[in-house]
N, CA, C and O atoms as CSV, one atom per row, in Angstrom:
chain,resi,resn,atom,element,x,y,z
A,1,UNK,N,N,0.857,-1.171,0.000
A,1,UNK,CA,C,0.000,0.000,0.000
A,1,UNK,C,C,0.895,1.223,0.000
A,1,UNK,O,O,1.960,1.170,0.615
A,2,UNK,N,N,0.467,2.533,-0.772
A,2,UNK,CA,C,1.560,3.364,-0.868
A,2,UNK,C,C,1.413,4.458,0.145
A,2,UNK,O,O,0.361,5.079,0.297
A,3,UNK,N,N,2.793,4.726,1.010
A,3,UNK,CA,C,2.439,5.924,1.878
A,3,UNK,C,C,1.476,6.986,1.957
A,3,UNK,O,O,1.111,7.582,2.971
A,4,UNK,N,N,1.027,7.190,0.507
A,4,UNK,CA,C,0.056,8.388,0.416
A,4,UNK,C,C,-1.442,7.786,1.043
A,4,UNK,O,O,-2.432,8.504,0.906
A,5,UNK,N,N,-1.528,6.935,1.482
A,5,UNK,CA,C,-2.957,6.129,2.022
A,5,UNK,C,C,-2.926,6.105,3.268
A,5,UNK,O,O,-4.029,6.382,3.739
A,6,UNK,N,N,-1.913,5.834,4.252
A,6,UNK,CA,C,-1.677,5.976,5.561
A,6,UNK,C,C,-2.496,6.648,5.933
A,6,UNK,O,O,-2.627,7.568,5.125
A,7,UNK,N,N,-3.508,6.775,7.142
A,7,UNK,CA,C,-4.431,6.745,7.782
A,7,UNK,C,C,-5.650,7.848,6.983
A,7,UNK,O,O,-6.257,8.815,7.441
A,8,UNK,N,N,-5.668,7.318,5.853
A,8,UNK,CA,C,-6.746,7.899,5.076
A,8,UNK,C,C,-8.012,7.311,5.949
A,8,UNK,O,O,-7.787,6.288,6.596
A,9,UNK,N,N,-9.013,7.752,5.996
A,9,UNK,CA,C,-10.555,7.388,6.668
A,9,UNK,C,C,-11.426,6.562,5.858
A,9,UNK,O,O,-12.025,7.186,4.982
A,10,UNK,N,N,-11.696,5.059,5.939
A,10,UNK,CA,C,-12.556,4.177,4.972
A,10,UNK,C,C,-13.893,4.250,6.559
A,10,UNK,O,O,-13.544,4.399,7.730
A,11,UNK,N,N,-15.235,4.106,6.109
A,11,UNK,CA,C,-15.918,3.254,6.335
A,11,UNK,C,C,-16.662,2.436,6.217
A,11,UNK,O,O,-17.594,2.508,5.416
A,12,UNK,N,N,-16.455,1.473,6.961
A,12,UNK,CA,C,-17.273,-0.261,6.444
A,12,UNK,C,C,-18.467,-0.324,6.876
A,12,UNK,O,O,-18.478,-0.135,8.092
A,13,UNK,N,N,-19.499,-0.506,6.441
A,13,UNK,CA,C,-20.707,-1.334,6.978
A,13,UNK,C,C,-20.951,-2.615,6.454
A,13,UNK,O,O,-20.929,-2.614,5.223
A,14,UNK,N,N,-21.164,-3.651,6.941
A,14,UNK,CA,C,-21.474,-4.908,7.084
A,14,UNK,C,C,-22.403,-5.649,8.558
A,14,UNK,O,O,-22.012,-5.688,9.724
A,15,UNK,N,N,-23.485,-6.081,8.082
A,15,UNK,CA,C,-24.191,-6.213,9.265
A,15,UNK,C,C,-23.712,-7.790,10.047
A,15,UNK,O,O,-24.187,-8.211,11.102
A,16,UNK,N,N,-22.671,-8.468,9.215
A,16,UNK,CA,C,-21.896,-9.787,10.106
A,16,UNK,C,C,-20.807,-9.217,10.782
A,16,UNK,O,O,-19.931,-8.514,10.279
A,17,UNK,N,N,-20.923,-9.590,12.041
A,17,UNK,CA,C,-19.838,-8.579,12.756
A,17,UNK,C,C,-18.191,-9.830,12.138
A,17,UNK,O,O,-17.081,-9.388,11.844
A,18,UNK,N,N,-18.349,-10.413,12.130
A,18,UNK,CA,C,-16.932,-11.782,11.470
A,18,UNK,C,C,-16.330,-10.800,10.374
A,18,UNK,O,O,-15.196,-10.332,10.471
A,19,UNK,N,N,-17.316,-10.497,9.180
A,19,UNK,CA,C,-17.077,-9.847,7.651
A,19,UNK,C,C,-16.867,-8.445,8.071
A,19,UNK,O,O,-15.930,-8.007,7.403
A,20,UNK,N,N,-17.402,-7.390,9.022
A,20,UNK,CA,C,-16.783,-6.075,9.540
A,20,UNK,C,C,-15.780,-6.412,10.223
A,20,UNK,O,O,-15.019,-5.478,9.967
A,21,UNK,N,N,-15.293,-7.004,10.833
A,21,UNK,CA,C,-13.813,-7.126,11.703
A,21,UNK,C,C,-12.835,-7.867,10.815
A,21,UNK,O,O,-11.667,-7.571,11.067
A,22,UNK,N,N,-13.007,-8.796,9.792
A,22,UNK,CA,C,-12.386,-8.884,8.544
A,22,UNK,C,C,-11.911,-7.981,8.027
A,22,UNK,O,O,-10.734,-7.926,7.670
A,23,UNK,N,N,-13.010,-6.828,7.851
A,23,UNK,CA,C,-12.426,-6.239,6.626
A,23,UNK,C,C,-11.600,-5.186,7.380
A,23,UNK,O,O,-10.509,-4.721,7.054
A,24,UNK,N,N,-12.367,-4.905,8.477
A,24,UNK,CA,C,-11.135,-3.812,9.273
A,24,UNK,C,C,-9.869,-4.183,9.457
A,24,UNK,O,O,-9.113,-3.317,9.019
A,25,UNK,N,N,-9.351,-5.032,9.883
A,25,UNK,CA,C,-8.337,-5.721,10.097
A,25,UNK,C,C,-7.304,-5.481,8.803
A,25,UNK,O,O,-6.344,-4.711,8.837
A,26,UNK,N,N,-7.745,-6.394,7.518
A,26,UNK,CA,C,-6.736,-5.858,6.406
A,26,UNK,C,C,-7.047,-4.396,5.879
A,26,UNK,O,O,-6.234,-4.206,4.974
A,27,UNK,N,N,-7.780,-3.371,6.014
A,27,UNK,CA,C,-7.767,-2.294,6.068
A,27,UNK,C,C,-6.537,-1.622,7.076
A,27,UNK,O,O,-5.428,-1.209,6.735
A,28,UNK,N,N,-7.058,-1.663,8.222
A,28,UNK,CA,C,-5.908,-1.132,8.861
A,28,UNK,C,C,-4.777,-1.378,8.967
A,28,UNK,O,O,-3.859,-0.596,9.215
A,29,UNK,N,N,-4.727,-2.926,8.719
A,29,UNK,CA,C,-2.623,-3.308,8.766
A,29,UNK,C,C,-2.081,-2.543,7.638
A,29,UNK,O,O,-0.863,-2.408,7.513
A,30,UNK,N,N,-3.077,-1.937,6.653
A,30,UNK,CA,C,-2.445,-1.340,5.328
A,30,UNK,C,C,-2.206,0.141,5.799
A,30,UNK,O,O,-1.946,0.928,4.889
A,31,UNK,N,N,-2.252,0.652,7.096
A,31,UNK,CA,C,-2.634,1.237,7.518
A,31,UNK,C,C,-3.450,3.110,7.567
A,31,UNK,O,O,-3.263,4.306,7.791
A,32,UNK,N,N,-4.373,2.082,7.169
A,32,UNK,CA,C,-6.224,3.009,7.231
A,32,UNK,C,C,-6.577,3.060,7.986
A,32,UNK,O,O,-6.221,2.219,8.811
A,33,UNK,N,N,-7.606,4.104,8.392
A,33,UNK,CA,C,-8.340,4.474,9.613
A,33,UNK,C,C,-9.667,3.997,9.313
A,33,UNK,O,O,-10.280,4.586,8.423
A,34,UNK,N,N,-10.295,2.882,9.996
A,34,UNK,CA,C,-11.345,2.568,9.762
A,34,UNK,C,C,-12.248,2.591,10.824
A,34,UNK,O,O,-11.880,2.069,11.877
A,35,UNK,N,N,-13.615,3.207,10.745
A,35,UNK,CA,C,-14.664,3.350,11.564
A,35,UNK,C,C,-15.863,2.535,10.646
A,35,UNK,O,O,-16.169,2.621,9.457
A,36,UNK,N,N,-16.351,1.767,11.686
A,36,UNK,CA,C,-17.375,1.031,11.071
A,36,UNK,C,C,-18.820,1.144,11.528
A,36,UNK,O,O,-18.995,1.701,12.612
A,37,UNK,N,N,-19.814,0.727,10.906
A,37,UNK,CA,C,-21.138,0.845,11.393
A,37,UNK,C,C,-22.170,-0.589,11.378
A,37,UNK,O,O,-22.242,-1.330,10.397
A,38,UNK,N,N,-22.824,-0.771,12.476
A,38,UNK,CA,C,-23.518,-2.246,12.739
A,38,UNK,C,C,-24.543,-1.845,12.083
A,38,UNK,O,O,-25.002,-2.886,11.612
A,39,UNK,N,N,-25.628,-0.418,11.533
A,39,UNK,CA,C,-26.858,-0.669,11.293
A,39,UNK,C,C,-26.454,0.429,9.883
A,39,UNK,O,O,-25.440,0.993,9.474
A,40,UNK,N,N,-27.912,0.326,9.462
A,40,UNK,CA,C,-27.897,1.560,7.945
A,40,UNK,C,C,-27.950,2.870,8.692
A,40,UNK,O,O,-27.222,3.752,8.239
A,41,UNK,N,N,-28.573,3.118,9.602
A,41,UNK,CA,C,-28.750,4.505,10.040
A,41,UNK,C,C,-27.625,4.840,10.264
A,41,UNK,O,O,-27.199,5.765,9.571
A,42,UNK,N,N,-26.612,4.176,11.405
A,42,UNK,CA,C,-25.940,4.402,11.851
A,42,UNK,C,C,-24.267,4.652,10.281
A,42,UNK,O,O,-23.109,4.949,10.575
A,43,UNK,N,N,-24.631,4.477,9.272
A,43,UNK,CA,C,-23.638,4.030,8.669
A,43,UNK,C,C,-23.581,5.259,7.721
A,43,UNK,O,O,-22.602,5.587,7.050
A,44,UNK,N,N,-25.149,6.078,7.787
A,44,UNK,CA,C,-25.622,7.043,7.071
A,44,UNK,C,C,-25.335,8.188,7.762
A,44,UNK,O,O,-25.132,9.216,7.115
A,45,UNK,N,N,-25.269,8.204,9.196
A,45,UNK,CA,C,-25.079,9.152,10.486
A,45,UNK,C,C,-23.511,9.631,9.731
A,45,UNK,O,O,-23.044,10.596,9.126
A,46,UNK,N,N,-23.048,8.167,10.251
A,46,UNK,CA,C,-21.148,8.381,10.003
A,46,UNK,C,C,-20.571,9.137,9.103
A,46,UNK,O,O,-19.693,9.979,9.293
A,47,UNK,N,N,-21.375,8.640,7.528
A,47,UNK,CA,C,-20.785,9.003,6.636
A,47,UNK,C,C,-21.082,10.545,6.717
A,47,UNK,O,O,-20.178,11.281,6.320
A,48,UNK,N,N,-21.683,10.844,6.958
A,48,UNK,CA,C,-22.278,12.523,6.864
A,48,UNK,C,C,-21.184,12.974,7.972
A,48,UNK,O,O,-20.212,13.553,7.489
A,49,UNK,N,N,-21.182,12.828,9.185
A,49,UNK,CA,C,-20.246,12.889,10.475
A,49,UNK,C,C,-19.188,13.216,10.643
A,49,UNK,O,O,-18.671,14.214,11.145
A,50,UNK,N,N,-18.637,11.839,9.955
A,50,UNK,CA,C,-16.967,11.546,9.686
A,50,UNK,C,C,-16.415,12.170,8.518
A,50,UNK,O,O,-15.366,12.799,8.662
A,51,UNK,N,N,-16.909,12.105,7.464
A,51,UNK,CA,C,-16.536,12.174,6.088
A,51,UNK,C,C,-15.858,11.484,5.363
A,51,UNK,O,O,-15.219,12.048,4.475
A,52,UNK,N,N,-15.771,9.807,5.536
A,52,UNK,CA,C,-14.851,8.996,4.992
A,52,UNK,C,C,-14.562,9.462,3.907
A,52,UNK,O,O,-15.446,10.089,3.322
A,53,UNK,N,N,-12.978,9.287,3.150
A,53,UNK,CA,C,-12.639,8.974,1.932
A,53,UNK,C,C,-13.547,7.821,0.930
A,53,UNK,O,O,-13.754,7.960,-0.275
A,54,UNK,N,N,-13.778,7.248,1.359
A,54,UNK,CA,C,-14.447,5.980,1.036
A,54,UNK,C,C,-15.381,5.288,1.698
A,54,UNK,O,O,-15.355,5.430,2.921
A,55,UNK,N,N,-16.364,4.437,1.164
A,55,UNK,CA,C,-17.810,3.645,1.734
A,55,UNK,C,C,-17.702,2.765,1.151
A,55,UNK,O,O,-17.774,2.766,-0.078
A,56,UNK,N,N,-17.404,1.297,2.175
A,56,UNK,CA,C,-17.677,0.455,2.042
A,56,UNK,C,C,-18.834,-0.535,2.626
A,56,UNK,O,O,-18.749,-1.015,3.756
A,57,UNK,N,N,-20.083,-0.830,1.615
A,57,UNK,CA,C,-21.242,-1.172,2.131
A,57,UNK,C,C,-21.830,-2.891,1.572
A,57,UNK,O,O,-22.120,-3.207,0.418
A,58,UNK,N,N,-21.865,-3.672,2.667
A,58,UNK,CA,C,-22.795,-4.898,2.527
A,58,UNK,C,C,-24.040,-4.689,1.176
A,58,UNK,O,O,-24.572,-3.587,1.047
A,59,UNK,N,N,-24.232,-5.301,0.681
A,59,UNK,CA,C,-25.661,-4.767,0.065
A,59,UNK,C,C,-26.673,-5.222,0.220
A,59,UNK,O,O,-27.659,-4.696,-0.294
A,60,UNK,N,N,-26.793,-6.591,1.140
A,60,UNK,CA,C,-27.841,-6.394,1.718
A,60,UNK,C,C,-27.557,-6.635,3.404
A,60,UNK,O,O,-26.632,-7.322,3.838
A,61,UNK,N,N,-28.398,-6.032,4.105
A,61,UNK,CA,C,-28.300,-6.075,5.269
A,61,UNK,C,C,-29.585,-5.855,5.814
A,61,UNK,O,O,-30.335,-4.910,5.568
A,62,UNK,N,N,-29.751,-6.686,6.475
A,62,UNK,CA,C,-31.362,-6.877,7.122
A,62,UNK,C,C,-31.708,-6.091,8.027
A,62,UNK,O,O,-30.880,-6.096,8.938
A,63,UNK,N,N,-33.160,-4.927,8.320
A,63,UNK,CA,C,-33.410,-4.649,9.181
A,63,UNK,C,C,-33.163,-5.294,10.962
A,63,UNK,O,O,-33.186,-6.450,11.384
A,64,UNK,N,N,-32.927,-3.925,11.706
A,64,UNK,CA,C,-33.425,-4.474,13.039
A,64,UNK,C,C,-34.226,-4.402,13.610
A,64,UNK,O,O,-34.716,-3.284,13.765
A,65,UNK,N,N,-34.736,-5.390,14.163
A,65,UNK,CA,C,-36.091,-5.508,15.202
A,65,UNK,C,C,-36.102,-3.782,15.140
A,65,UNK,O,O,-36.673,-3.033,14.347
A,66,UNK,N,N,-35.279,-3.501,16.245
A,66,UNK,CA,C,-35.068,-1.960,16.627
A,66,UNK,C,C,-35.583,-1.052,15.871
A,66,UNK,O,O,-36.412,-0.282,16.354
A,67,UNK,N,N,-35.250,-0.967,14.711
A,67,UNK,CA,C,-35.105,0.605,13.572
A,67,UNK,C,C,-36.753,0.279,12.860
A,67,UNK,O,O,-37.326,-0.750,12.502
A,68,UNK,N,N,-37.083,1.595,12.885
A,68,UNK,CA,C,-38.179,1.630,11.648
A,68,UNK,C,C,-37.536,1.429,10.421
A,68,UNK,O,O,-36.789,2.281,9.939
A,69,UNK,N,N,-37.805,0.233,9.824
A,69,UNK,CA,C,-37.757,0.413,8.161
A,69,UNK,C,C,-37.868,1.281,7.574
A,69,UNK,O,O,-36.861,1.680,6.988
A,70,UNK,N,N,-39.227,2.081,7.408
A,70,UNK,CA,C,-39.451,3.442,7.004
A,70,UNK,C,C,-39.308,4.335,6.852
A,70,UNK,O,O,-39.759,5.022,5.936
A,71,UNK,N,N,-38.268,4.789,8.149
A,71,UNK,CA,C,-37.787,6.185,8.507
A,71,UNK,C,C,-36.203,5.800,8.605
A,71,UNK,O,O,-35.387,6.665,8.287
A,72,UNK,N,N,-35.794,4.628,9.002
A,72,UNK,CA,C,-33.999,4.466,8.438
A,72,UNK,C,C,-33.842,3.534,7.509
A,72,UNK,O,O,-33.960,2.328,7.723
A,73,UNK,N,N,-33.547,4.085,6.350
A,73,UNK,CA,C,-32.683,2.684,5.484
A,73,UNK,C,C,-31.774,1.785,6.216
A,73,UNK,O,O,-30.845,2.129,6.946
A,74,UNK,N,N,-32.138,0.657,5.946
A,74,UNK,CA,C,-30.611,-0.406,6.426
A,74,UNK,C,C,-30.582,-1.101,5.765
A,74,UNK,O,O,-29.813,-1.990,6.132
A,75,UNK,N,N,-31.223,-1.377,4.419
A,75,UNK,CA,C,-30.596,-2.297,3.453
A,75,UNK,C,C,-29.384,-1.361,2.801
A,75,UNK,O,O,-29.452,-0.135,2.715
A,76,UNK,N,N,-28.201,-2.217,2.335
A,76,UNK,CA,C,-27.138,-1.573,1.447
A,76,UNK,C,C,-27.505,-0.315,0.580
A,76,UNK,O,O,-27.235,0.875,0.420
A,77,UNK,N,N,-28.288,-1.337,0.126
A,77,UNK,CA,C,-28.451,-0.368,-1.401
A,77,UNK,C,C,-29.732,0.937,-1.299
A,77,UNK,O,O,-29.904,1.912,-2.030
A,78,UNK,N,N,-30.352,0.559,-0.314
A,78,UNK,CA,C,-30.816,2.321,0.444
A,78,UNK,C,C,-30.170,3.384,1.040
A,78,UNK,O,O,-30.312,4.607,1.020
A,79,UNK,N,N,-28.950,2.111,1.916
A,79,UNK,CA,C,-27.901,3.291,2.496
A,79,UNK,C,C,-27.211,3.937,1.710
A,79,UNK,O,O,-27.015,5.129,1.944
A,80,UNK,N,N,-26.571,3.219,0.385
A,80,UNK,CA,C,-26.153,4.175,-0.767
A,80,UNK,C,C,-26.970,5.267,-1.389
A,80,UNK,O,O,-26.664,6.454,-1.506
A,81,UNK,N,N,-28.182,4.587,-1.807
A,81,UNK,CA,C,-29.087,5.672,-2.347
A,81,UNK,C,C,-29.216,6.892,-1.237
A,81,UNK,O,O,-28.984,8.008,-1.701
A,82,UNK,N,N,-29.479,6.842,-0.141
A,82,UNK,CA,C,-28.892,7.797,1.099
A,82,UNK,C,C,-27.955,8.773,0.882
A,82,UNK,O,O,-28.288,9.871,0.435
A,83,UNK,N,N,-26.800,8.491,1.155
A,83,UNK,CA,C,-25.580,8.724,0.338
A,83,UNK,C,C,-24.950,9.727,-0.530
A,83,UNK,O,O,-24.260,10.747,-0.546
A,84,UNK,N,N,-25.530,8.927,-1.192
A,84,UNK,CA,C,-25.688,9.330,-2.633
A,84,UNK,C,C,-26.326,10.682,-2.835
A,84,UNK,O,O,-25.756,11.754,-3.039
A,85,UNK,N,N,-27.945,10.366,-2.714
A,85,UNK,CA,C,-28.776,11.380,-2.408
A,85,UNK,C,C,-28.661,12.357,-1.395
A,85,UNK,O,O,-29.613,13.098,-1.152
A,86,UNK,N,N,-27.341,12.454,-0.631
A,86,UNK,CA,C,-27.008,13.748,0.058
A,86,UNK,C,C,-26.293,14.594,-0.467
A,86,UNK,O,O,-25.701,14.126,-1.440
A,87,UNK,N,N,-25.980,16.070,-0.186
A,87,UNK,CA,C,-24.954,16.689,-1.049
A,87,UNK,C,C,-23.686,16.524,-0.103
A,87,UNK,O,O,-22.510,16.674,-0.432
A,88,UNK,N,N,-24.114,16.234,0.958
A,88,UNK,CA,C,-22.484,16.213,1.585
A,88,UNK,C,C,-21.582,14.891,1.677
A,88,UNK,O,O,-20.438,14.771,2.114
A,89,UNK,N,N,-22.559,13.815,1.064
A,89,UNK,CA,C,-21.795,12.845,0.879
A,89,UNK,C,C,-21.485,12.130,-0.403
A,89,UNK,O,O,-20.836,11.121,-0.680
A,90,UNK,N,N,-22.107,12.920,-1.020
A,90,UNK,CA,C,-22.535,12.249,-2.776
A,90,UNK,C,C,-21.164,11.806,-3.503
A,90,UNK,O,O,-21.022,10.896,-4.319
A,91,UNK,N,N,-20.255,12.634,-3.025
A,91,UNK,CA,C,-19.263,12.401,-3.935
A,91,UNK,C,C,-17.701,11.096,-3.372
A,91,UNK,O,O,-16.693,10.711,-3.964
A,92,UNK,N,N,-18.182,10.867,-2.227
A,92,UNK,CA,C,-17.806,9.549,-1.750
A,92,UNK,C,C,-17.741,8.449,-2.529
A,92,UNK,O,O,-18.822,8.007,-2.917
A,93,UNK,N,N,-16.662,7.840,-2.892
A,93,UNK,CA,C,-16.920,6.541,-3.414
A,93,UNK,C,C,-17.500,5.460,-2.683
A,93,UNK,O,O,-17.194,5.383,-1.493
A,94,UNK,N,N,-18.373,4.505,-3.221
A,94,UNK,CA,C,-18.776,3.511,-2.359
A,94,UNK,C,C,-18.636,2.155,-3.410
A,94,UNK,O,O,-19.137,1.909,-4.507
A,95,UNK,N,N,-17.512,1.256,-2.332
A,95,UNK,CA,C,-17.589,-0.239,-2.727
A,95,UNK,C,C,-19.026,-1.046,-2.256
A,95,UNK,O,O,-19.526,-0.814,-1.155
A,96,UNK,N,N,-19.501,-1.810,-3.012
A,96,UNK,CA,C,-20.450,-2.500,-2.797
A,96,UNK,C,C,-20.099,-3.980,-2.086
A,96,UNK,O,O,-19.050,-4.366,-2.602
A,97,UNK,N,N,-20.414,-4.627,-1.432
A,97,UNK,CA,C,-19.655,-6.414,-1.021
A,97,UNK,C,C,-21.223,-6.647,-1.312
A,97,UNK,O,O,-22.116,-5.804,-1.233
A,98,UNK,N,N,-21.331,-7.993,-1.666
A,98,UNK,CA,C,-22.586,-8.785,-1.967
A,98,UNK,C,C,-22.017,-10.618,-2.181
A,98,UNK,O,O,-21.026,-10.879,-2.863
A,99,UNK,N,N,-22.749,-11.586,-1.556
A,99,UNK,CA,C,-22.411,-12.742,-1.726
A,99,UNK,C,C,-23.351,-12.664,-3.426
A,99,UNK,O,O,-23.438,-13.670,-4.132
A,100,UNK,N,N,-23.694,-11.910,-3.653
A,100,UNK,CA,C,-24.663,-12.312,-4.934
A,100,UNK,C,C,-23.584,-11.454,-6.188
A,100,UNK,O,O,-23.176,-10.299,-6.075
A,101,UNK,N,N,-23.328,-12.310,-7.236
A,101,UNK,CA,C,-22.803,-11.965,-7.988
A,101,UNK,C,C,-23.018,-12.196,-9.583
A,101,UNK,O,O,-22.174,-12.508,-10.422
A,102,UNK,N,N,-24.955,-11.846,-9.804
A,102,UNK,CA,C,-25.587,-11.965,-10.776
A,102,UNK,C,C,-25.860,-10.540,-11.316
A,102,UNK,O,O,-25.993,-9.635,-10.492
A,103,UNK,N,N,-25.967,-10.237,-12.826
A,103,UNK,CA,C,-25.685,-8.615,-13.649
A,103,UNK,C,C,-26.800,-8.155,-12.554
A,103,UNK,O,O,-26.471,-7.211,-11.835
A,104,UNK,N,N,-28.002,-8.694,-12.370
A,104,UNK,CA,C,-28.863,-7.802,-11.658
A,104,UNK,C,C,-28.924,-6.925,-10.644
A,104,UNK,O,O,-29.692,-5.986,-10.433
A,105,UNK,N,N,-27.657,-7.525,-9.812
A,105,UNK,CA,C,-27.361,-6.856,-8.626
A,105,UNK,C,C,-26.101,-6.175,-8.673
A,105,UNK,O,O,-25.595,-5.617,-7.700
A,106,UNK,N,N,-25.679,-6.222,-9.646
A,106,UNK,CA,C,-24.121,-5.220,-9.976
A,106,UNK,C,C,-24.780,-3.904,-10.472
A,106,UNK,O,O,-24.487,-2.775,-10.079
A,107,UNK,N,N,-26.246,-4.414,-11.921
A,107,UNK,CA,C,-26.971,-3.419,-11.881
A,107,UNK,C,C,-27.430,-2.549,-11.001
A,107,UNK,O,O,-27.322,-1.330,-11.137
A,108,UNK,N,N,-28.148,-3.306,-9.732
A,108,UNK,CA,C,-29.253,-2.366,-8.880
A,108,UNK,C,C,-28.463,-1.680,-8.075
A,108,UNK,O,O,-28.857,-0.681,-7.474
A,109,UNK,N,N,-26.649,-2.396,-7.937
A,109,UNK,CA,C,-25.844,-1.495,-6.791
A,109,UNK,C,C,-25.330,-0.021,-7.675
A,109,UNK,O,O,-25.444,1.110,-7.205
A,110,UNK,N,N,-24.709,-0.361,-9.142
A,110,UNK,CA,C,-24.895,0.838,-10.032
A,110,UNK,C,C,-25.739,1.761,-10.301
A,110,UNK,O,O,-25.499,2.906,-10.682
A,111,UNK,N,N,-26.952,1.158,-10.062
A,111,UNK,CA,C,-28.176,2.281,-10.348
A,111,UNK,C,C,-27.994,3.447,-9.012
A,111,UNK,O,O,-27.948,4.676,-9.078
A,112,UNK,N,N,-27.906,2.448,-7.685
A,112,UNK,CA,C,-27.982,3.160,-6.564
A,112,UNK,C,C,-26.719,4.057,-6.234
A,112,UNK,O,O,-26.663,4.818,-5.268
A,113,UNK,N,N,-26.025,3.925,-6.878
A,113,UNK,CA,C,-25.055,5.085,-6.859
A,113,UNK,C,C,-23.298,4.886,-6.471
A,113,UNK,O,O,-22.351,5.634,-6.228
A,114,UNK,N,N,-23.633,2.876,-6.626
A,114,UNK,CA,C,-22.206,2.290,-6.258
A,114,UNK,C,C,-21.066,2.877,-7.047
A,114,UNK,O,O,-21.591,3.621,-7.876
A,115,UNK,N,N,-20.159,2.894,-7.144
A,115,UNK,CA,C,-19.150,2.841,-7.711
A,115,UNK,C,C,-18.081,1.963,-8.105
A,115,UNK,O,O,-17.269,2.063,-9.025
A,116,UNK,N,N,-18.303,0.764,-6.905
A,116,UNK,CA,C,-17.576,-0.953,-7.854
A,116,UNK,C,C,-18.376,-1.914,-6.692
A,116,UNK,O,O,-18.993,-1.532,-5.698
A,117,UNK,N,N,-18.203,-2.929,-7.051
A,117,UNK,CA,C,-18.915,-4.210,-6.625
A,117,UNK,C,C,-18.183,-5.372,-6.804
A,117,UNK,O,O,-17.860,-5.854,-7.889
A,118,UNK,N,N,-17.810,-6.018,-5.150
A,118,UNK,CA,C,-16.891,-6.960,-5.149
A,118,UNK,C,C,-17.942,-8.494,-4.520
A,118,UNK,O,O,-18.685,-8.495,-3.539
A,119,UNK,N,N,-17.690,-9.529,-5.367
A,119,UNK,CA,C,-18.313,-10.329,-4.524
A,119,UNK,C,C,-17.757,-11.205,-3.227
A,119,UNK,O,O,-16.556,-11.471,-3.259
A,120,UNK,N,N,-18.298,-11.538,-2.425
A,120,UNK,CA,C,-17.995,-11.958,-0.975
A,120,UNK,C,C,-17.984,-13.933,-1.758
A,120,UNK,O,O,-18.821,-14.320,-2.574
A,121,UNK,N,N,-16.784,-14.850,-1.176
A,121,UNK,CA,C,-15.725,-14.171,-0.156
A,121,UNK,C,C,-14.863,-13.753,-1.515
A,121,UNK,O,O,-15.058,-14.072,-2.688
A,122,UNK,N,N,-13.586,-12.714,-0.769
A,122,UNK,CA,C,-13.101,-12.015,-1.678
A,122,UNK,C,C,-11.972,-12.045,-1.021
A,122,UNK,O,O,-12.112,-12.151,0.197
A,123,UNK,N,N,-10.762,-11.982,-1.464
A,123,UNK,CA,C,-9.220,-11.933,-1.181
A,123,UNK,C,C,-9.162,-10.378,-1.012
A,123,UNK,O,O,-9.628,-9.411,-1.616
A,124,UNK,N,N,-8.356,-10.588,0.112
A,124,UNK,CA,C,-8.153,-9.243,0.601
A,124,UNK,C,C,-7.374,-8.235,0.043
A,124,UNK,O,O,-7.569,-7.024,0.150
A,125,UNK,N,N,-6.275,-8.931,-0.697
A,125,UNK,CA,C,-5.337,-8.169,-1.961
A,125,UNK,C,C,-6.185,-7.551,-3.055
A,125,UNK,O,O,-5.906,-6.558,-3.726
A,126,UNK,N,N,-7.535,-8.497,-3.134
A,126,UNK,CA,C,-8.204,-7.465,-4.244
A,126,UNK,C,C,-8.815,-6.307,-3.868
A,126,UNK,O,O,-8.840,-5.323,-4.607
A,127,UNK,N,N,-9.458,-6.341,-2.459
A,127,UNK,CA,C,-9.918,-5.815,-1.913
A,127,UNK,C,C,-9.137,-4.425,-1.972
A,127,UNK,O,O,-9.556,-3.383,-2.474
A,128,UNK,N,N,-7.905,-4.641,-1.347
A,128,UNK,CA,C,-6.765,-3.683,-1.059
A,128,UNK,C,C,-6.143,-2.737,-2.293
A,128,UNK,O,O,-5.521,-1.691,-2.105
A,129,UNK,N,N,-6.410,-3.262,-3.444
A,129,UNK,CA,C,-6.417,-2.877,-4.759
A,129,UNK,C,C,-7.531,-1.881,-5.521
A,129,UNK,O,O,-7.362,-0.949,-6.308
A,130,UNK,N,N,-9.189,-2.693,-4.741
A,130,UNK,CA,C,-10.251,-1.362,-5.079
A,130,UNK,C,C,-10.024,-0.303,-4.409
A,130,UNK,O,O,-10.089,0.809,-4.934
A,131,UNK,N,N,-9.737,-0.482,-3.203
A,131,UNK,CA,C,-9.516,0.595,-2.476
A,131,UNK,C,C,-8.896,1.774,-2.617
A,131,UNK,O,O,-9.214,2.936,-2.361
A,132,UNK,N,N,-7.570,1.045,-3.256
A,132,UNK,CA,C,-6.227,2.028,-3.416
A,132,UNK,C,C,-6.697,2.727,-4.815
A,132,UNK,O,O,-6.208,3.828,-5.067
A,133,UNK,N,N,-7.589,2.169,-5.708
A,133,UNK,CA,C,-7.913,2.766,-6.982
A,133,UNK,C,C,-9.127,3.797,-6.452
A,133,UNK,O,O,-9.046,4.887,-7.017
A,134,UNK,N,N,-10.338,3.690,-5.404
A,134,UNK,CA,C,-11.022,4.956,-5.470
A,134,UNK,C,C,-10.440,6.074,-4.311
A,134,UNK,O,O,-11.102,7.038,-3.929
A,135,UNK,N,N,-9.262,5.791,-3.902
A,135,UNK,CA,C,-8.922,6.632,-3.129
A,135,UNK,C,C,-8.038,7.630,-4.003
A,135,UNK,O,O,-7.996,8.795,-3.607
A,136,UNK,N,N,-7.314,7.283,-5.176
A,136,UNK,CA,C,-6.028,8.031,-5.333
A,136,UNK,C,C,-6.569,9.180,-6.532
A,136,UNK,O,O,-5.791,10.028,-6.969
């Protein structure tokens, strides 16, 4: 990873806490600053908040008991459209992760305002490679 990335700001959402502490892990040994989020609201809060360099988002992620559906997105591809649809975060890149890796859903993460789409499981070198390409 090239010095110019050193504690640049990514954040991850993934609602498997295994696949968020994954990905933090080879994120940061590359060493990135990563803040992550367990729900959509919370991932939509951040990004506005924090201002990551980058969004990295599950695409799908299941409501919680907890959250109104209605009033917080927490599927992926709402939290992008979110996002997206803000002016203060719009111009964020966002990786998509999805175990589904059919045109339809590369489509619906493109429509929503993704910017690349990796399918799960995924080697972390590639991973480390999208990264370094929407950051620079």
């Amino acid at each position: 990873m090239e010095d110019n990335l050193q504690g640049r700001r990514i954040l991850v959402f993934d609602d498997e806490p295994h696949v968020r502490h994954g990905v933090r892990l080879v994120l940061e040994r590359s060493g990135l600053d990563v803040v992550t989020a367990e729900t959509g609201e919370q991932a939509i809060e951040l990004a506005e908040s924090v201002q990551p360099e980058l969004i990295i988002l599950d695409i799908i992620s299941p409501h919680r008991e907890d959250e109104l559906p209605h009033r917080h997105p927490t599927e992926g591809i709402e939290v992008c459209r979110a996002i997206k649809g803000n002016a203060r975060t719009r111009d964020i890149p966002v990786i998509m992760l999805s175990v589904k890796g059919e045109v339809q859903d590369r489509e619906m993460a493109a429509q929503a305002g993704a910017n690349d789409y990796m399918t799960k499981p995924f080697n972390s070198s590639e991973l480390l490679e999208r990264v370094q390409k929407h950051l620079k």
